[in-house]
MARTOR-424408 format. One record per atom (N, C-alpha, C, O, CB): residue in three letters; x, y, z. Coordinates in steps of 0.001 Angstrom, whole numbers, padded with zeros to 6 digits, always signed. Glycine has a CB too. Layout:
% residues N
ALAXYZ ...
END
This chain:
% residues 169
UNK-014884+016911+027185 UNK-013756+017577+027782 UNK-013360+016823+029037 UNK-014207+016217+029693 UNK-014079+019048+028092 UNK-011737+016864+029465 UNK-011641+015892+030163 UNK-012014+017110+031750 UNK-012575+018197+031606 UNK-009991+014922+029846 UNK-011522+016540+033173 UNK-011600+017020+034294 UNK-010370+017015+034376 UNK-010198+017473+035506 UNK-012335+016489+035230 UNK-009465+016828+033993 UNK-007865+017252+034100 UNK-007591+017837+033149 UNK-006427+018143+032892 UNK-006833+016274+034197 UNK-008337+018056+032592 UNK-007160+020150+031098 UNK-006330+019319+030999 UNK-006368+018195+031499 UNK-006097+022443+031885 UNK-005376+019843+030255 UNK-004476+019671+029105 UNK-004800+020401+027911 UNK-005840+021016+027677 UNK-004398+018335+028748 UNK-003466+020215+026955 UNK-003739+020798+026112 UNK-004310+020206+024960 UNK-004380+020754+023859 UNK-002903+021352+025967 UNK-004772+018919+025280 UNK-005690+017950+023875 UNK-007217+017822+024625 UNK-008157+017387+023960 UNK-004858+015818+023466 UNK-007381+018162+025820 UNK-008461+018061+026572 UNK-009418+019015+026464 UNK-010625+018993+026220 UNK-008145+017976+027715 UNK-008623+019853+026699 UNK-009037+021737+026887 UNK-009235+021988+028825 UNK-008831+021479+029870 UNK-011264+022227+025789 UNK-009864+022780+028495 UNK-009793+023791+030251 UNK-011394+024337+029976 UNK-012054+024486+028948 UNK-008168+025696+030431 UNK-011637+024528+031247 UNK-013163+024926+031792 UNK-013034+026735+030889 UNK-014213+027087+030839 UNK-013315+024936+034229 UNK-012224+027800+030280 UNK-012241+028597+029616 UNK-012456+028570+028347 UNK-012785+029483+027589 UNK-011534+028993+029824 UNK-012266+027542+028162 UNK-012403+026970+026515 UNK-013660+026744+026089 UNK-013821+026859+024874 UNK-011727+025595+026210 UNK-014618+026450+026755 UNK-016369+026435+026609 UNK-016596+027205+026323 UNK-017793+027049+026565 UNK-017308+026284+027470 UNK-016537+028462+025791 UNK-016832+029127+024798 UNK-016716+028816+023541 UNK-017439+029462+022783 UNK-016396+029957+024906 UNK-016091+028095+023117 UNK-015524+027822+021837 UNK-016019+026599+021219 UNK-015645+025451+021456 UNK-014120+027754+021928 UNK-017242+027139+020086 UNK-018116+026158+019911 UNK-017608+025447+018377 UNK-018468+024719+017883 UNK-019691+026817+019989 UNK-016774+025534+017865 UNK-016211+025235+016910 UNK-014858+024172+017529 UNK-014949+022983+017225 UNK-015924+026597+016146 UNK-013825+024545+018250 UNK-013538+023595+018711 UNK-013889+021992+019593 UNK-014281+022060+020757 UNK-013129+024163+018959 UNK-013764+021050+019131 UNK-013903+019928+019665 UNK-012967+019515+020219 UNK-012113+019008+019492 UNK-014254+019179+019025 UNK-012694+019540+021778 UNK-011932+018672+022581 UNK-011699+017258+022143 UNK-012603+016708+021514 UNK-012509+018640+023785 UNK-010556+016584+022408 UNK-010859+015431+022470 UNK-011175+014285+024105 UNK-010756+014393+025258 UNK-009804+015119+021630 UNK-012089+013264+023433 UNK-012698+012590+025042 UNK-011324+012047+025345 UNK-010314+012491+024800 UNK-014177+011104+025060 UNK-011317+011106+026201 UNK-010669+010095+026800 UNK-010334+008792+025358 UNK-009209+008317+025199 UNK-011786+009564+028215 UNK-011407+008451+024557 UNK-010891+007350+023629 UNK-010037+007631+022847 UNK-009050+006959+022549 UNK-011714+006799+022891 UNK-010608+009461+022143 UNK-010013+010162+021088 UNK-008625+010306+021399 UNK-007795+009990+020547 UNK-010640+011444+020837 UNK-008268+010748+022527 UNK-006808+010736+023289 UNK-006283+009833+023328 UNK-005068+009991+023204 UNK-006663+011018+024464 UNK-006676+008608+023482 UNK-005797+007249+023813 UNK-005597+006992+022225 UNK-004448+006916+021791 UNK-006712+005764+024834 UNK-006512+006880+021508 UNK-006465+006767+019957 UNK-004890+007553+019144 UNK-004065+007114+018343 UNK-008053+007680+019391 UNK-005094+009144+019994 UNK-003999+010041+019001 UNK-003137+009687+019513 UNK-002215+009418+018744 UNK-003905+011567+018837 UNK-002809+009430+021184 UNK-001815+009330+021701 UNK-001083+007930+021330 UNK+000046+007791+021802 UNK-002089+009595+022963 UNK-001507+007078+020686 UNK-001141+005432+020318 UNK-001120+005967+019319 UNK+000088+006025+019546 UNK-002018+003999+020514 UNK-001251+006494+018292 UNK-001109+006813+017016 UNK+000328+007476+016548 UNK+001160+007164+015696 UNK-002211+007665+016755 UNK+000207+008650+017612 UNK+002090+009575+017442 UNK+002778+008683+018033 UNK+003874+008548+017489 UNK+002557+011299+018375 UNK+002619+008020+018899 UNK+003807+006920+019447 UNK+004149+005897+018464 UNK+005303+005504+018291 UNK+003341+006059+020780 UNK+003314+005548+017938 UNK+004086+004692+016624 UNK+004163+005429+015225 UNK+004607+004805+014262 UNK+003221+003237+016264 UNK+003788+006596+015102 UNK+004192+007563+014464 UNK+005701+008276+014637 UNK+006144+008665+013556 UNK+003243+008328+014689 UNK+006399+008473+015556 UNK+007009+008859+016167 UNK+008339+007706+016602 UNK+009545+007902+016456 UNK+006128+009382+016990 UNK+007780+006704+017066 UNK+008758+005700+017425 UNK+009384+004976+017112 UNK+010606+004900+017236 UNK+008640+005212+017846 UNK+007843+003502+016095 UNK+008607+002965+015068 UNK+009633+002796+014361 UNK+010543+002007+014620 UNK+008365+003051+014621 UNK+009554+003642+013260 UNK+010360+003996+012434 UNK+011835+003789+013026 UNK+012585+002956+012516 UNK+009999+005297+012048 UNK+012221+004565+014107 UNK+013771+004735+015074 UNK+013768+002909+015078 UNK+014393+002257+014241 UNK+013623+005824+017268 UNK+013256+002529+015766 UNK+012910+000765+016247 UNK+013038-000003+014818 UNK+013556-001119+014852 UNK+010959+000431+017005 UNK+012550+000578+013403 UNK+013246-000541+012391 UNK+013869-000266+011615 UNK+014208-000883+010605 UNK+012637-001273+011718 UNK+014209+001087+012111 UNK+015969+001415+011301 UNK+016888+001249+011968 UNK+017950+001528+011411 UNK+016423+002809+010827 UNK+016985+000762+013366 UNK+018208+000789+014005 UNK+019630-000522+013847 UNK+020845-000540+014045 UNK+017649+000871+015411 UNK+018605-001449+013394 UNK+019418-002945+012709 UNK+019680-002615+011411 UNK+020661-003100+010848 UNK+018475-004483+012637 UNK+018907-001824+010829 UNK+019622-001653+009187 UNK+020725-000841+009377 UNK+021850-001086+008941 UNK+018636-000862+007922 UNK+020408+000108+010016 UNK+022100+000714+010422 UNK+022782+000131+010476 UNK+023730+000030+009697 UNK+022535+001265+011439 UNK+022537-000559+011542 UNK+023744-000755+012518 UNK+024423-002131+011381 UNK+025556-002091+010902 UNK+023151-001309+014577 UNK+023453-003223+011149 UNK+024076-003921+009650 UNK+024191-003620+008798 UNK+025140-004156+008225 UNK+023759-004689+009103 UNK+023450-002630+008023 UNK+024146-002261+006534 UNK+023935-000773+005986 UNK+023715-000542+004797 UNK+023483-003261+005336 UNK+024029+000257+007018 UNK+024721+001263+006648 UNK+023520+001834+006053 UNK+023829+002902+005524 UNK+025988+001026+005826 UNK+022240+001567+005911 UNK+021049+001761+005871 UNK+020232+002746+006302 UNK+020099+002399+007476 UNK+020743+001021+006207 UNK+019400+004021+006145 UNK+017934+004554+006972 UNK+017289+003420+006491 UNK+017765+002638+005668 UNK+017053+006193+006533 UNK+015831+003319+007195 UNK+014466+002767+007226 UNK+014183+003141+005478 UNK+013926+002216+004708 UNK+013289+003647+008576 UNK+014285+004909+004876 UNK+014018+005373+004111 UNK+014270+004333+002591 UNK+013577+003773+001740 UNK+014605+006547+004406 UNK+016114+004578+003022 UNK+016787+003985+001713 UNK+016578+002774+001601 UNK+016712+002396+000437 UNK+018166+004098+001577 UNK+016214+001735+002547 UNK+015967+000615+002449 UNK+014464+000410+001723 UNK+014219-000644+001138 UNK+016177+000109+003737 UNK+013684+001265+001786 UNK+012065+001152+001394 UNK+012254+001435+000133 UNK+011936+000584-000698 UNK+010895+002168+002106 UNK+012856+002783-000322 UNK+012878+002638-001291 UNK+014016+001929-002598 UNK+013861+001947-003820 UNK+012565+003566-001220 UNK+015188+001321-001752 UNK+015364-000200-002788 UNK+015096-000976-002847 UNK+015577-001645-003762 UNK+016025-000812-003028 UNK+014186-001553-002029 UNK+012978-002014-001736 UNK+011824-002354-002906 UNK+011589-003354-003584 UNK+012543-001072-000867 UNK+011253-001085-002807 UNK+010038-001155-004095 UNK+010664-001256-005453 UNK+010196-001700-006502 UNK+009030+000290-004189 UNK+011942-000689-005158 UNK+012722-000682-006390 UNK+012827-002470-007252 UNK+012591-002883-008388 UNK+014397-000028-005811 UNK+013160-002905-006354 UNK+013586-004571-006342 UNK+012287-004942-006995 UNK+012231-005732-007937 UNK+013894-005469-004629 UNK+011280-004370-006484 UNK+009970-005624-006925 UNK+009547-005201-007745 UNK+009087-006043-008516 UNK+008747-006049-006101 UNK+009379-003735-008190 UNK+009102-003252-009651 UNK+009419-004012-011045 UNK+010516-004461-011375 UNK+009813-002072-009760 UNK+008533-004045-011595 UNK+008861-004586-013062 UNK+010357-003537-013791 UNK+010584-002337-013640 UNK+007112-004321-014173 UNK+010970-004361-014405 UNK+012440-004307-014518 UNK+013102-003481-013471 UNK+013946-002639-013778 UNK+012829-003782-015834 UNK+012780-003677-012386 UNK+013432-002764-011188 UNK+012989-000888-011414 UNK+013896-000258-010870 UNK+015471-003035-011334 UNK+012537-000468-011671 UNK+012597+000476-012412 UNK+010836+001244-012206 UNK+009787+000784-012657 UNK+013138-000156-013939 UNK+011058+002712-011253 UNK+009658+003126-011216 UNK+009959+004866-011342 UNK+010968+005523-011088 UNK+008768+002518-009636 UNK+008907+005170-011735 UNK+008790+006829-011839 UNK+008566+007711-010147 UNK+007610+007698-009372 UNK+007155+007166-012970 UNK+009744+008321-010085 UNK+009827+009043-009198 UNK+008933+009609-008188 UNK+009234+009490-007000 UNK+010224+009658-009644 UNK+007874+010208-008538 UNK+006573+010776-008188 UNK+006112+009119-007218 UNK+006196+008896-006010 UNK+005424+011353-009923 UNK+005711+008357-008171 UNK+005468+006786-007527 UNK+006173+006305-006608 UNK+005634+005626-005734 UNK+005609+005760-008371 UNK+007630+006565-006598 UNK+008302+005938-005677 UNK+008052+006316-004332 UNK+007856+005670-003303 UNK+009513+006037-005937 UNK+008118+007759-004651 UNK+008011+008517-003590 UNK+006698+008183-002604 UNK+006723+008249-001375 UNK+008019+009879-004121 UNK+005560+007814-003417 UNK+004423+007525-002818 UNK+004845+005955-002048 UNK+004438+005727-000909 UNK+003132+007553-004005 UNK+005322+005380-002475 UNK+005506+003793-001778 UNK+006337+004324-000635 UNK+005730+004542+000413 UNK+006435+002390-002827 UNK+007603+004559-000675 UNK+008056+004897+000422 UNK+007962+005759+001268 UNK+008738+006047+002179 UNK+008748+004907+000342 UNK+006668+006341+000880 UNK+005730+007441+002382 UNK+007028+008156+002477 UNK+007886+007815+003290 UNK+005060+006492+004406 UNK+007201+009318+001508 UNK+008037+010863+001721 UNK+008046+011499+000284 UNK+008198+010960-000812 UNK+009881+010695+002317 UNK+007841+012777+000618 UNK+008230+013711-000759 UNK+008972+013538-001842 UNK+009769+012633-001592 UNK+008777+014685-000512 UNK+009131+013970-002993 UNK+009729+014411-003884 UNK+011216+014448-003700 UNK+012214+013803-004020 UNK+009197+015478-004120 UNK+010877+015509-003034 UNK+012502+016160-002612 UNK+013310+015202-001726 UNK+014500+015021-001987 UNK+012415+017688-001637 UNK+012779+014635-000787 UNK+013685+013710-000056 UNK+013837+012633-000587 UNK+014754+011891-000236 UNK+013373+013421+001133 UNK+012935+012290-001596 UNK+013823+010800-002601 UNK+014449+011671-003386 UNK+015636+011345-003379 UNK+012797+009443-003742 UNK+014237+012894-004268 UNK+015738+012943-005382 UNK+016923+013333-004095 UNK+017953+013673-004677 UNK+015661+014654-007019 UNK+017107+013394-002686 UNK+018051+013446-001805 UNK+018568+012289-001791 UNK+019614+012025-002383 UNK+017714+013844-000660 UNK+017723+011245-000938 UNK+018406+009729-001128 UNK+018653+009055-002387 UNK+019267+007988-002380 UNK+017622+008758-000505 UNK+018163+009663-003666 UNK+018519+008708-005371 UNK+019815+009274-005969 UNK+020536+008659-006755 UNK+017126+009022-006855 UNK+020097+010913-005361 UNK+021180+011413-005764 UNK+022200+010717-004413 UNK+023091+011566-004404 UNK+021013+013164-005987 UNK+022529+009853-003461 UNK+023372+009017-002341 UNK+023444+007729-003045 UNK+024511+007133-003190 UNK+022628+008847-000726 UNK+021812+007099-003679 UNK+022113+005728-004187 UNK+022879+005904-005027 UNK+023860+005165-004940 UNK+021147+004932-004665 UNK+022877+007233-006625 UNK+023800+007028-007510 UNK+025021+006865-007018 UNK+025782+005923-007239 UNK+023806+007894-008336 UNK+025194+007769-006366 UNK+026681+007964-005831 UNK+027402+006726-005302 UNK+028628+006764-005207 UNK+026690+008977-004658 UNK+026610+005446-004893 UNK+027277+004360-004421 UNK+026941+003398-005334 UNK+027042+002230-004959 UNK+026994+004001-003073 UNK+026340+003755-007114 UNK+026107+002708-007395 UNK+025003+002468-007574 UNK+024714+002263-008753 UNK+026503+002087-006818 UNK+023861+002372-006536 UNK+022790+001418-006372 UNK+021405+001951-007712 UNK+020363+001358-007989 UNK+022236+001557-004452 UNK+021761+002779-008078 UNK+020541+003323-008682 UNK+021052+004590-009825 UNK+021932+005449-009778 UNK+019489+003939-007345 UNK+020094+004239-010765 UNK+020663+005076-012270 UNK+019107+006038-012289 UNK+018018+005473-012189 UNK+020994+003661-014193 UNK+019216+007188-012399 UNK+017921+007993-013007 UNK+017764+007884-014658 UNK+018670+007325-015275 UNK+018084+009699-012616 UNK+016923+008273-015185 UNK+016913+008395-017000 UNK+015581+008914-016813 UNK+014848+008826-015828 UNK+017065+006773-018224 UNK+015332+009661-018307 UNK+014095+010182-018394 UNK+012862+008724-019023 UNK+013073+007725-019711 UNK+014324+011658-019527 UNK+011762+009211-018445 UNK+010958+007844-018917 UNK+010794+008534-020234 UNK+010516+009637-020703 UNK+009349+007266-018019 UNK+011188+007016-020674 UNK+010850+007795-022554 UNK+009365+007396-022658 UNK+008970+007760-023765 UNK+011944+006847-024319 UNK+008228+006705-021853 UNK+007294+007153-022427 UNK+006858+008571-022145 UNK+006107+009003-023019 UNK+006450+006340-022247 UNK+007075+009264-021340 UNK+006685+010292-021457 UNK+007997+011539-020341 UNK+007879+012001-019206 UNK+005000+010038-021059 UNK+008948+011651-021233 UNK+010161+012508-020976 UNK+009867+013205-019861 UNK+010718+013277-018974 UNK+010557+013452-022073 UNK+008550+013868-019709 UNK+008026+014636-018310 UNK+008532+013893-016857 UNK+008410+014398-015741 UNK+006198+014616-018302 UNK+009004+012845-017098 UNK+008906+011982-016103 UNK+010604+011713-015589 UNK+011536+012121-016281 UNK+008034+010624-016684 UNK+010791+011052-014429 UNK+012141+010799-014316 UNK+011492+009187-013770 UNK+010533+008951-013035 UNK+013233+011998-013183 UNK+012498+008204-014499 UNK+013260+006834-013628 UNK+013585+006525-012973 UNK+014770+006625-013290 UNK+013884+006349-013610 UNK+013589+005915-011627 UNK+014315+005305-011140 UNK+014826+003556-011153 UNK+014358+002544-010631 UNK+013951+005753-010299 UNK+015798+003781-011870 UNK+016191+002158-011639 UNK+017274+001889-010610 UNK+018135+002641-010154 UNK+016767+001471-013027 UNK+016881+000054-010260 UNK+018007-000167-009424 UNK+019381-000823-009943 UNK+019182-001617-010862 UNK+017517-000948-008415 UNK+019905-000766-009797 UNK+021218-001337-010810 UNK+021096-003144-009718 UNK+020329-003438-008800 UNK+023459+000080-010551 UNK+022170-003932-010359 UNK+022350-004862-009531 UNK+023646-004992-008698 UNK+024306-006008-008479 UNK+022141-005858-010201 UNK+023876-003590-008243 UNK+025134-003540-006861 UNK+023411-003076-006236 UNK+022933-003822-005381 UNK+027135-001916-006806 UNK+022788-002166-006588 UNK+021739-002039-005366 UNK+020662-003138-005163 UNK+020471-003273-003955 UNK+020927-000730-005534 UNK+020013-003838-005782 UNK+019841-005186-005642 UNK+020427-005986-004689 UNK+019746-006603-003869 UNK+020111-005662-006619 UNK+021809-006040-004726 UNK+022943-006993-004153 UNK+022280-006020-002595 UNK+021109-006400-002625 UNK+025136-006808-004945 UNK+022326-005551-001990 UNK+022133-004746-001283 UNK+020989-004298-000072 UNK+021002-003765+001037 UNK+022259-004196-002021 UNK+020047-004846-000987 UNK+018558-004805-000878 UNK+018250-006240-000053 UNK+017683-006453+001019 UNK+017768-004703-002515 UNK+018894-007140-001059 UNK+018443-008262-001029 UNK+019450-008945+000538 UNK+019078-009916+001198 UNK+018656-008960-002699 UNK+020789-008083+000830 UNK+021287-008353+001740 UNK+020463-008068+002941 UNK+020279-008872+003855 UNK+022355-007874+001653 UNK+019975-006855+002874 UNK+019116-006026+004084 UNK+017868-006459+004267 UNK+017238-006117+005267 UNK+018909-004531+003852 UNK+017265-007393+003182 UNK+016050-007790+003533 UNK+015532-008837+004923 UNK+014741-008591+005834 UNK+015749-008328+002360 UNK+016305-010002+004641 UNK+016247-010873+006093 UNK+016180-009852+007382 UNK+015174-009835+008091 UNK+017768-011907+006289 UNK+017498-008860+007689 UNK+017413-008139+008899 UNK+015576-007023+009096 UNK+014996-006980+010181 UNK+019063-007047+008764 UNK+015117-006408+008029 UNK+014298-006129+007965 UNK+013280-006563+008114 UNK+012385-005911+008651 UNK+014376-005845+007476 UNK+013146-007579+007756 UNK+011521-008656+007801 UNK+012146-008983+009416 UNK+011397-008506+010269 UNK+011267-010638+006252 UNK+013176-009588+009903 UNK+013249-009853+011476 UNK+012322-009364+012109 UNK+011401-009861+012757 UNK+014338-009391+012150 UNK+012903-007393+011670 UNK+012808-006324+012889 UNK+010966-005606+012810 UNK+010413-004892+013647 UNK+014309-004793+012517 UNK+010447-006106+011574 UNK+009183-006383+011062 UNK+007988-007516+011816 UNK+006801-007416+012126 UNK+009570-006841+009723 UNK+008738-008301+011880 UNK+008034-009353+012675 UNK+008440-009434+014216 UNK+008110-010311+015014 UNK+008321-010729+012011 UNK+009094-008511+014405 UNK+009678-009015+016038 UNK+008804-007681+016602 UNK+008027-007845+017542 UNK+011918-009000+016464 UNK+008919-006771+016175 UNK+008452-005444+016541 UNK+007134-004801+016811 UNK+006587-004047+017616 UNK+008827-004831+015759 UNK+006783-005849+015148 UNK+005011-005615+014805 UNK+004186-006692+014688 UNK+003314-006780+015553 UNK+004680-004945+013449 UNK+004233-007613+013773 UNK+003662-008250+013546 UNK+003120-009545+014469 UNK+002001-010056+014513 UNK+004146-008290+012687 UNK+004604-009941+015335 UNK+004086-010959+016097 UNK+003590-010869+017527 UNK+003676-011503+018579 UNK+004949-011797+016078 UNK+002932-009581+016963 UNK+001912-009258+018726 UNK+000763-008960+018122 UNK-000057-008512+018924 UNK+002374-007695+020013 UNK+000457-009018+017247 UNK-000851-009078+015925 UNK-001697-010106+015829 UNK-001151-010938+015105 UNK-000349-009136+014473 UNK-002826-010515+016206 UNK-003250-011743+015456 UNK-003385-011455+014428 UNK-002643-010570+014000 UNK-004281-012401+015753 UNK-004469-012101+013460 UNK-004977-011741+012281 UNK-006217-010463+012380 UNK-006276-009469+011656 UNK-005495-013110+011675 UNK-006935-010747+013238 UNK-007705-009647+013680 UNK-007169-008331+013415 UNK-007586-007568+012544 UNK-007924-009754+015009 UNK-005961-008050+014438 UNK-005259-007190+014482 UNK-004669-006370+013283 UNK-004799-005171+013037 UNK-004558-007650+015117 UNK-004179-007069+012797 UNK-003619-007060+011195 UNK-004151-006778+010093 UNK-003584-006544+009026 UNK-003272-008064+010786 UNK-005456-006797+010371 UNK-006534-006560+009308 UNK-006650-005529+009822 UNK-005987-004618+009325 UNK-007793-007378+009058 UNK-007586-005182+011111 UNK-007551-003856+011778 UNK-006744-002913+011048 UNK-007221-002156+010204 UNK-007037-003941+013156 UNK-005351-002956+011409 UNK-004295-001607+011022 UNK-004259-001872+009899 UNK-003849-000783+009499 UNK-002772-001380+011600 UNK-004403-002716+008640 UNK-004619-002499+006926 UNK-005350-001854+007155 UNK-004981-000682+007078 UNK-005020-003482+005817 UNK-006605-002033+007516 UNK-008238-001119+007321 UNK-007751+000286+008023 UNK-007863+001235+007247 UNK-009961-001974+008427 UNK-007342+000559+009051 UNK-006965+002101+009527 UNK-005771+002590+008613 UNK-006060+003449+007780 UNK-006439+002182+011257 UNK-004691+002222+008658 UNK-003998+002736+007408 UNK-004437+003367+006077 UNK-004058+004404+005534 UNK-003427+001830+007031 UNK-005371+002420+005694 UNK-005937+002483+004292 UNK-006737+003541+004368 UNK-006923+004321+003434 UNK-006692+001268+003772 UNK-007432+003651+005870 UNK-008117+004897+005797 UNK-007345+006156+006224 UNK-008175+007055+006353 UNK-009288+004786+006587 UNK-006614+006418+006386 UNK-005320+007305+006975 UNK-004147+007733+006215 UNK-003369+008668+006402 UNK-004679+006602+008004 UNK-004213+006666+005151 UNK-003600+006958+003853 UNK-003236+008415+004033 UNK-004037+009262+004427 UNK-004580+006676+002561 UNK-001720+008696+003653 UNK-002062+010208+003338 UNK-000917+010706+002104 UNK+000231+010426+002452 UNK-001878+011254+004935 UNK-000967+011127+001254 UNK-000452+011222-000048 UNK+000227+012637-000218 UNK-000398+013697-000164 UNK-001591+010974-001084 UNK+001870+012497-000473 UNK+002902+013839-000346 UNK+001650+014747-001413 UNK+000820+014405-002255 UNK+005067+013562-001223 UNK+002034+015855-000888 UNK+001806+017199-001972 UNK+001990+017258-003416 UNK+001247+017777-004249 UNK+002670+018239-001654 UNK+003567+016385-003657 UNK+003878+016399-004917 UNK+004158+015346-005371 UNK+005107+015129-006125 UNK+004679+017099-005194 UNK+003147+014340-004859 UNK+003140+012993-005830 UNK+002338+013299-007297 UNK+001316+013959-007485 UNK+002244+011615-004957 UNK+003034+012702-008084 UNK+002456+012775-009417 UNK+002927+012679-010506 UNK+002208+012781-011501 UNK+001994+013600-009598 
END
């Protein structure tokens, strides 16, 4: 427990409470570096896709995975898992891509239970425009204050931090 309370610290009343665990001083610097690029990021490498191509961070990720998929083309549930968000907020952004084009749904005929996503090649055209600005704001942001050390580091914490929507599947 720290000597300055707070509310991630706790308070000298809180010692009763043997089930709660305060966090120390590392645990704090840890969460607190954690929501800040939880929190921040994201704003920081969507703001050039905007501002060049009319882009979220979101829609770009997922035409994105779309692009590298074998025949462009992945099951919904999956997609959703690559581009770290629900269900519901990709059939939000796949029902915007149809609408401009970039992306066709169909049922997977191997197993009809399933929905498609493909990318057409206006969303391709698209993808492939937004990619250079992306990898920039990728390497300017993150990567090139990384050694390799570093870089391995946040694979290995990620990987363990992993965290998988409700309704992937």
């Amino acid at each position: 427990m720290s000597s300055t309370g707070g509310p991630l610290s706790g308070t000298d009343e809180d010692q009763g409470d043997e089930e709660l665990r305060w966090l120390d001083e590392q645990e704090k610097a840890a969460w607190t570096g954690l929501i800040s690029l939880v929190l921040l990021l994201p704003g920081k490498l969507e703001s050039p896709l905007r501002q060049e191509h009319g882009l979220t961070l979101f829609e770009y990720l997922v035409l994105s995975h779309l692009s590298e998929a074998p025949q462009r083309r992945l099951r919904m549930g999956e997609l959703a898992f690559l581009a770290s968000g629900s269900l519901s907020r990709l059939s939000n952004v796949i029902k915007r891509c149809e609408q401009r084009d970039w992306v066709v749904r169909s049922p997977d005929p191997a197993d009809g239970r399933y929905t498609l996503a493909e990318l057409t090649d206006a969303g391709f055209d698209v993808v492939d425009r937004a990619a250079p600005t992306h990898l920039r704001s990728v390497r300017r942001i993150v990567l090139d204050s990384l050694n390799t050390t570093d870089q391995k580091a946040l694979t290995r914490i990620a990987e363990k931090l992993r965290i998988v929507p409700d309704d992937f599947g």
